[in-house]
C-alpha positions as CSV (number, residue, x, y, z in Angstrom):
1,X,0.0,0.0,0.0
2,X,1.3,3.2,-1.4
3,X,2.0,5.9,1.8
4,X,0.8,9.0,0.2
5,X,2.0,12.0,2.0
6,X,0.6,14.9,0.1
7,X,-2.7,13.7,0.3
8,X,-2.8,12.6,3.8
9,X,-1.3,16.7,4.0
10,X,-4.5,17.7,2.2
11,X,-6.6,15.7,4.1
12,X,-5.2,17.8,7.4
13,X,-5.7,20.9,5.9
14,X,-9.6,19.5,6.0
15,X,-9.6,18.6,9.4
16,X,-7.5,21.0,10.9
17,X,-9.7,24.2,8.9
18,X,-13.1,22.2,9.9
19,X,-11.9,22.2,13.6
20,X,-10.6,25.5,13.3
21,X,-13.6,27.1,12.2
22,X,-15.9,25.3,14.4
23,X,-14.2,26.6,17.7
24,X,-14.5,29.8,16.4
25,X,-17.9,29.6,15.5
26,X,-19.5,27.4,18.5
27,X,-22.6,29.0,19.6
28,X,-22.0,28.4,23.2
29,X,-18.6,30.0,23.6
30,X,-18.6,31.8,27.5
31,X,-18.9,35.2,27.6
32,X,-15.2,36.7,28.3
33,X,-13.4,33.1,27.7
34,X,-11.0,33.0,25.0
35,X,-9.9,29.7,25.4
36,X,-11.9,27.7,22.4
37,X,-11.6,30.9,20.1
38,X,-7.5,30.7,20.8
39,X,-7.3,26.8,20.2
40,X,-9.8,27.6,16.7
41,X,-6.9,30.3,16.0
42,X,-4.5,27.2,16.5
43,X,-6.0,24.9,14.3
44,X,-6.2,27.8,11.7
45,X,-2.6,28.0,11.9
46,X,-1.8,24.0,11.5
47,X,-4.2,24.3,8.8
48,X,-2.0,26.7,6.9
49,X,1.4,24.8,7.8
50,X,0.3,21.4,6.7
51,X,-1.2,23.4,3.5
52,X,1.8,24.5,3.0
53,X,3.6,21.1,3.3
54,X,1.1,19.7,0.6
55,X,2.7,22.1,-1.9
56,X,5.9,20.9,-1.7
57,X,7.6,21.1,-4.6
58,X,5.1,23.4,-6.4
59,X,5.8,26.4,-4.2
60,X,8.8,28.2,-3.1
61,X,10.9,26.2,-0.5
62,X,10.2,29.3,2.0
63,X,6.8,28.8,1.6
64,X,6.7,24.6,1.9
65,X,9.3,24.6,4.3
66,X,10.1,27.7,6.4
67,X,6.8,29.2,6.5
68,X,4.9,26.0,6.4
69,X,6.7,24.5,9.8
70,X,6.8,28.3,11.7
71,X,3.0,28.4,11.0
72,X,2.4,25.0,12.5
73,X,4.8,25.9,15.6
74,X,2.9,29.3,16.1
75,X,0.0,27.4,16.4
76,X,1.1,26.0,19.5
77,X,1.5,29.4,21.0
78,X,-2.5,29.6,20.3
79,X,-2.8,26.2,22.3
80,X,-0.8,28.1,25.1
81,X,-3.2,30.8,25.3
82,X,-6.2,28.6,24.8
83,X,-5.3,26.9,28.1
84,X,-3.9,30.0,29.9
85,X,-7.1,32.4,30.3
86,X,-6.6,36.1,29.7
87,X,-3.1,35.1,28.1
88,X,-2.9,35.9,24.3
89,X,-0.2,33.7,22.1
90,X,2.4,37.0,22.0
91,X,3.1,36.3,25.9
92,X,5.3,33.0,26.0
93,X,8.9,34.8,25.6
94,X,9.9,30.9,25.8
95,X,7.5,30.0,23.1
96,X,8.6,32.8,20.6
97,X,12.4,32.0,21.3
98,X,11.9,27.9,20.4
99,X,10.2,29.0,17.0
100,X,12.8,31.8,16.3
101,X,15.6,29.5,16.6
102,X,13.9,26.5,14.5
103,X,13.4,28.9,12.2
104,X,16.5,29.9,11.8
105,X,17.6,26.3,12.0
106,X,15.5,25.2,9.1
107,X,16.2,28.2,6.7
108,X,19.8,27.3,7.4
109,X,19.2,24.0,6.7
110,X,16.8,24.4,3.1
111,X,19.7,27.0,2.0
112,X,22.6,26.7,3.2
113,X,23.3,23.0,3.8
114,X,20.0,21.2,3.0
115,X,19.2,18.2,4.7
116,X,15.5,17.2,5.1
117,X,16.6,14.3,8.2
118,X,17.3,17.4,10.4
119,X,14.8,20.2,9.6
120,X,12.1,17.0,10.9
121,X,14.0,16.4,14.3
122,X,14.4,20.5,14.6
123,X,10.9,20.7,13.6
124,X,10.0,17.8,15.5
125,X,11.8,18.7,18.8
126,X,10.4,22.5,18.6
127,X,7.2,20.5,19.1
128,X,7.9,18.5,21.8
129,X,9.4,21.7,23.6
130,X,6.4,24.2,22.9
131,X,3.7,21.6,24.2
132,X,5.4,21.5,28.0
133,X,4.2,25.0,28.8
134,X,0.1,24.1,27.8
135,X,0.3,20.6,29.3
136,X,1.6,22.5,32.4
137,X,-0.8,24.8,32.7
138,X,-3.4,22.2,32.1
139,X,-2.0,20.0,35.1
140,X,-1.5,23.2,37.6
141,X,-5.3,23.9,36.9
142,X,-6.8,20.7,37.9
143,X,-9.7,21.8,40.2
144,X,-13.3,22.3,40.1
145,X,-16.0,20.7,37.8
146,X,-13.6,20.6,34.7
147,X,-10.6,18.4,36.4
148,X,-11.4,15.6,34.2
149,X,-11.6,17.3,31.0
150,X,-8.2,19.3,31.9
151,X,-6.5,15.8,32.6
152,X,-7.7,14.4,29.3
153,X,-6.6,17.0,27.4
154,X,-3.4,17.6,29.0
155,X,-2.8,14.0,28.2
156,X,-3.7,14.6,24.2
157,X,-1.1,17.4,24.1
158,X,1.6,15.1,25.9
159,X,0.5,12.2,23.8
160,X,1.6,14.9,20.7
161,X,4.8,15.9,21.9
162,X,5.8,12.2,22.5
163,X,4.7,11.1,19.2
164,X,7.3,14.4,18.0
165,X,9.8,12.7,20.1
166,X,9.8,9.7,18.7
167,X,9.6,11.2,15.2
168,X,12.7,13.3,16.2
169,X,14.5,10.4,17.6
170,X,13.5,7.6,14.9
171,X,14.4,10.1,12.5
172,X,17.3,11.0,13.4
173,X,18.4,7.5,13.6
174,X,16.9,6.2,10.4
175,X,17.2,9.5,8.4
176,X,14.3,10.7,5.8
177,X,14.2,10.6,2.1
178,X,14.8,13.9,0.6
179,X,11.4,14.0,-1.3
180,X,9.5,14.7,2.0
181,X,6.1,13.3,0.0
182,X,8.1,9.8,-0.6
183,X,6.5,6.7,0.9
184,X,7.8,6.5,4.6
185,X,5.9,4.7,6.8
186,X,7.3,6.7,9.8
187,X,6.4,10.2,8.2
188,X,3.0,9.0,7.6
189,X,2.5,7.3,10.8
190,X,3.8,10.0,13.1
191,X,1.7,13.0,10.7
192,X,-1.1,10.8,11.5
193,X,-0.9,10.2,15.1
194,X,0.0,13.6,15.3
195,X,-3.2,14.7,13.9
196,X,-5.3,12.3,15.8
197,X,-4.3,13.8,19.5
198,X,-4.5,16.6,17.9
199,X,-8.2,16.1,17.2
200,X,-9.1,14.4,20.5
201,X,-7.1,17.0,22.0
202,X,-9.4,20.1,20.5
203,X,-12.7,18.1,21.9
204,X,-11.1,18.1,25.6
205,X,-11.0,22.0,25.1
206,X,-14.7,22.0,24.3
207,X,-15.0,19.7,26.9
208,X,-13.4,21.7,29.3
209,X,-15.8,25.0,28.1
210,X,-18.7,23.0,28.4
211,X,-17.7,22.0,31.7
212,X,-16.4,25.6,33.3
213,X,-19.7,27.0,31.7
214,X,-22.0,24.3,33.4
215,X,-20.5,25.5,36.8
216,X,-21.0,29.0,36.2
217,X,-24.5,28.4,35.4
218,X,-25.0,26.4,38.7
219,X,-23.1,29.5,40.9
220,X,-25.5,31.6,39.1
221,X,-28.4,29.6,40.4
222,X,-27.2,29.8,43.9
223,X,-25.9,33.5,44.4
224,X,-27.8,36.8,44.1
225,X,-26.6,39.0,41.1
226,X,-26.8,42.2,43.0
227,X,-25.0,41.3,46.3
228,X,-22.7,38.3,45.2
229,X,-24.0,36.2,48.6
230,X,-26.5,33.0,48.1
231,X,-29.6,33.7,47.1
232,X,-32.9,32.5,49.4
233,X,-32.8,29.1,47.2
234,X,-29.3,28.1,48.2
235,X,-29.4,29.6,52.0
236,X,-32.6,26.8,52.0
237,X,-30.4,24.1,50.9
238,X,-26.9,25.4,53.1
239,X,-29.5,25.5,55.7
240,X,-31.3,21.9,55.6
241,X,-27.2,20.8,55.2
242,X,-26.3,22.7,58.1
243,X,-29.3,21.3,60.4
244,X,-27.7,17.5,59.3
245,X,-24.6,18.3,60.4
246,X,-25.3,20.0,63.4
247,X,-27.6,17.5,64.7
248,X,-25.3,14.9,63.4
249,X,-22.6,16.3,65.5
250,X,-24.8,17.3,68.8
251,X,-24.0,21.2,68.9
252,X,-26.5,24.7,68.3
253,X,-27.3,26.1,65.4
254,X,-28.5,30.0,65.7
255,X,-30.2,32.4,62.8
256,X,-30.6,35.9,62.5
257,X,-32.4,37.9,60.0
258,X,-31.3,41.4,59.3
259,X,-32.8,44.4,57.9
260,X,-31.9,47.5,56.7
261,X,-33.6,50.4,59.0
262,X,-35.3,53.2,56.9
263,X,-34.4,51.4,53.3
264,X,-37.4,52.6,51.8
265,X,-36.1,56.2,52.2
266,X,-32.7,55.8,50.8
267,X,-34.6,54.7,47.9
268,X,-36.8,57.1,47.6
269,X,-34.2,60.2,48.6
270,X,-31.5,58.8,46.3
271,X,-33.0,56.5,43.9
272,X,-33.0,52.5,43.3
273,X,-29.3,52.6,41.6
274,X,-27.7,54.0,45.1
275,X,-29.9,51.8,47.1
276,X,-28.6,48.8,44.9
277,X,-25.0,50.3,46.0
278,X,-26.2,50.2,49.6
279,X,-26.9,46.6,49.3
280,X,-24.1,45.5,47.9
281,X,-22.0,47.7,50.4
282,X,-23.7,46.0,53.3
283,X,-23.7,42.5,52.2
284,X,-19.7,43.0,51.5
285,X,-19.3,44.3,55.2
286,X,-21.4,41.2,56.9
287,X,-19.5,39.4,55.0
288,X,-16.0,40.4,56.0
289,X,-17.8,40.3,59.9
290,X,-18.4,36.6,59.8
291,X,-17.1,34.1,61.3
292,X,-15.6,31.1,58.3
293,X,-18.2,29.0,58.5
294,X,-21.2,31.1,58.7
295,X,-23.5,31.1,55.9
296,X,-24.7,34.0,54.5
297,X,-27.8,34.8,52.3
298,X,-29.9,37.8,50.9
299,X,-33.5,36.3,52.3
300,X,-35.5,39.6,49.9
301,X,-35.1,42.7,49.6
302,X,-33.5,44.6,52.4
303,X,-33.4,41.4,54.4
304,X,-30.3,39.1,55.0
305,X,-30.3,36.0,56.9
306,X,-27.9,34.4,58.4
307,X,-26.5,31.0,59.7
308,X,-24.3,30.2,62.8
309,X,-23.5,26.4,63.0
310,X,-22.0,25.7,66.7
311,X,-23.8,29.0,68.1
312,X,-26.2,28.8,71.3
313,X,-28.3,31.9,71.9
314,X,-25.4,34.1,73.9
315,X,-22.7,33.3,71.1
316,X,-25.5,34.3,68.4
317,X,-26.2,37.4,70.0
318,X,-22.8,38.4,70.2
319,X,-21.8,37.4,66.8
320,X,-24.5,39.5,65.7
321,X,-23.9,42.2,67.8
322,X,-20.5,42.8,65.8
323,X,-21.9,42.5,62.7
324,X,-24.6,45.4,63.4
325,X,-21.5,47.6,64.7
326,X,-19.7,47.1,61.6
327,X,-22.1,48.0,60.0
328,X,-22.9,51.1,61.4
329,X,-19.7,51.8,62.0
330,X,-19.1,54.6,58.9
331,X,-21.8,56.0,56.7
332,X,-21.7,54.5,53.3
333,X,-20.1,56.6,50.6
334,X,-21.7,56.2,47.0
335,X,-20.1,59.1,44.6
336,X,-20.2,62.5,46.3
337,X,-23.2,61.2,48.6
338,X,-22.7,59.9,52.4
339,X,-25.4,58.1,53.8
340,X,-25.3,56.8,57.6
341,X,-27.0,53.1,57.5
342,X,-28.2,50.7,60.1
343,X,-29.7,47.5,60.6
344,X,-31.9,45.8,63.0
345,X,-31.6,41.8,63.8
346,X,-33.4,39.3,65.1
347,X,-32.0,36.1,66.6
348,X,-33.4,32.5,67.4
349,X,-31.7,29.1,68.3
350,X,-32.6,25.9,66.7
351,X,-34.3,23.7,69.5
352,X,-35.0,26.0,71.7
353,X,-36.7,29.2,69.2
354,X,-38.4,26.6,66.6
355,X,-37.8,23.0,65.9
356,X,-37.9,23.7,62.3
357,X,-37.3,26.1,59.5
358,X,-41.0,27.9,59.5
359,X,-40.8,28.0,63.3
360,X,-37.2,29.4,63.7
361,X,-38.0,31.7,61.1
362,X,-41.5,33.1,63.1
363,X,-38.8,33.6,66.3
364,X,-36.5,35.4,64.5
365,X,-39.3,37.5,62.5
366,X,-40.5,38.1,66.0
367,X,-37.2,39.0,67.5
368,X,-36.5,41.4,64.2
369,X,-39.6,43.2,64.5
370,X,-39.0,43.7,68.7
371,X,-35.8,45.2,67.6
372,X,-37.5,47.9,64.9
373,X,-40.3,48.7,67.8
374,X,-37.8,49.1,70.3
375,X,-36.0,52.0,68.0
376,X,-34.2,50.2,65.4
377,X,-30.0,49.8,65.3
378,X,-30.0,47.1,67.6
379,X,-29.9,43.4,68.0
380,X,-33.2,41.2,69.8
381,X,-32.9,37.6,70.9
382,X,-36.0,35.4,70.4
383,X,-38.1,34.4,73.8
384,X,-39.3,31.2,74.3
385,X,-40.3,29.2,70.9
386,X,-42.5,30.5,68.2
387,X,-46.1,32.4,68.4
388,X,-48.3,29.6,67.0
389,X,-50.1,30.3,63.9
390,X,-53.4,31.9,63.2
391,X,-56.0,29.0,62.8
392,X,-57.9,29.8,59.7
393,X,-62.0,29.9,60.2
């Protein structure tokens, strides 16, 4: 069976152009991410190098040769930034100084003292050198939802630069016919192999958006746009996780709801857009005054609730207490305004202020609205369990 390089070349220039144009193109690309429009870039780029290669011998040498093997080395600068977020291909100084030199190598060795064996073990080494920064990269990231698909791609990229490796070291052993498109099983087999990583390779990277995007979607689920802290949907679930552990492990858990005293004039003094900086402000500073393992949540509106795991009534109150004085500790600046802020809290302990979610929330509702009635900017403690409910007639 004849091993017929220049087609298996065109071929590429298919495959590599299809993949190419479908990163760039995929309709589900994440906003900001750059990484599957970098790798498309990259595929663009072997494209052109292994269309170059197909015109051996009908173009000039620059072109098949020089031009053709810089091209398909630049593309792994595109694979760098694909897997380095927010890094384009122009900031690998390592990179850019392993295709300078192989350049250089294989213009010297097309002109000057041609020898086809070594421009394919230079070309072939350069390779193997520019794929141990991605693969890196790939391997330092492994966390969060896309591990897996990080792994397997990080293993397509080293599966490429060993299959360069060999070619470099088989090559360099066995030489290479002059005519680069002669049958050589080892040309065709390593070109091959090369292009199949290459391929399973560019699906880890839209394995890897898919995955990063999923996860995004699911934080966006669980936390509130405006303030950046779990929404009411995800506080429920923290808090039904929370009540198994704590029970599990035999110690309190405490809640306090917080609300924002005289909201309803900063909105209508200032205007919604200030009172959305208000929120945010004061969800960043209950934030910073919690303790690590406290959960936090925007319950509606002006309203924040939170979660103490471990807290009995006195360390609730006190824990609370710090937050309301931080707080209230500075007015809140938005552009040239100053606006002095406060908020009011009620608190209630699991097993002794409700024995459930409904009736720890009526303690701490009850607490909250003690601490508004008694003149707001302060902190109440539930009394005894729950108010029962209203009986309907």
């Amino acid at each position: 069976m004849q091993l017929d390089l220049r087609t298996l070349f065109i071929v590429l220039v298919i495959l590599y152009a299809c993949l190419g144009f479908v990163c760039l193109f995929l309709p589900y690309r994440m906003p900001g991410s750059h990484a599957v429009t970098n790798w498309g870039y990259g595929m663009l780029a072997l494209a052109v190098g292994a269309g170059g290669i197909a015109l051996r011998g009908i173009v000039a040498d620059f072109v098949s040769i020089v031009l053709a093997n810089g091209s398909i080395l630049v593309a792994f600068l595109f694979v760098l930034g694909s897997v380095r977020q927010g890094r384009g291909p122009g900031s690998s100084p390592f990179g850019w100084s392993v295709i300078g030199a192989s350049v250089l190598l294989l213009a010297f060795f097309t002109y000057v003292q041609p020898d086809t064996r070594i421009r394919i073990v230079v070309s072939s080494l350069a390779i193997t050198l520019l794929v141990i920064p991605p693969v890196s990269a790939l391997l330092q990231a492994v966390t969060g939802a896309s591990r897996r698909a990080k792994i397997f791609t990080a293993a397509c990229l080293a599966a490429v630069g060993l299959v360069m490796l060999v070619r470099a070291a088989l090559t360099a052993a066995w030489g290479a016919s002059m005519d680069l498109h002669a049958p050589d099983f080892l040309q065709f087999a390593s070109n091959l192999l090369f292009a199949v990583f290459a391929v399973l390779a560019t699906l880890g990277v839209v394995w890897i958006e898919i995955e990063q995007l999923r996860a995004d979607l699911a934080r966006l689920a669980m936390i509130d746009p405006l303030t950046a802290i779990l929404n009411r949907r995800a506080f429920m679930l923290e808090y039904e996780r929370e009540l198994s552990r704590c029970t599990r492990e035999k110690v309190g858990l405490a809640l306090a709801i917080f609300d924002i005293d005289h909201f309803k004039d900063v909105n209508d003094n200032y205007g919604h857009l200030v009172g959305d900086q208000v929120l945010r402000r004061i969800a960043d500073t209950l934030r910073a005054s919690l303790r690590g393992h406290d959960v936090l949540g925007r319950y509606g509106g002006e309203e924040f609730a939170l979660l103490m795991p471990g807290a009995d009534t006195a360390a609730a109150m006190t824990g609370t207490e710090r937050v309301r004085l931080a707080v209230g500790e500075r007015p809140i600046r938005v552009g040239e305004v100053s606006i002095p802020v406060t908020i009011s809290a009620g608190v209630a302990a699991f097993g002794v202020n409700g024995s459930d979610w409904e009736s720890l929330l009526r303690s701490a509702d009850a607490a909250l609205y003690e601490a508004k009635r008694g003149g707001r900017n302060r902190v109440v403690a539930a009394q005894g369990p729950p108010a029962a409910l209203p009986s309907s007639s």
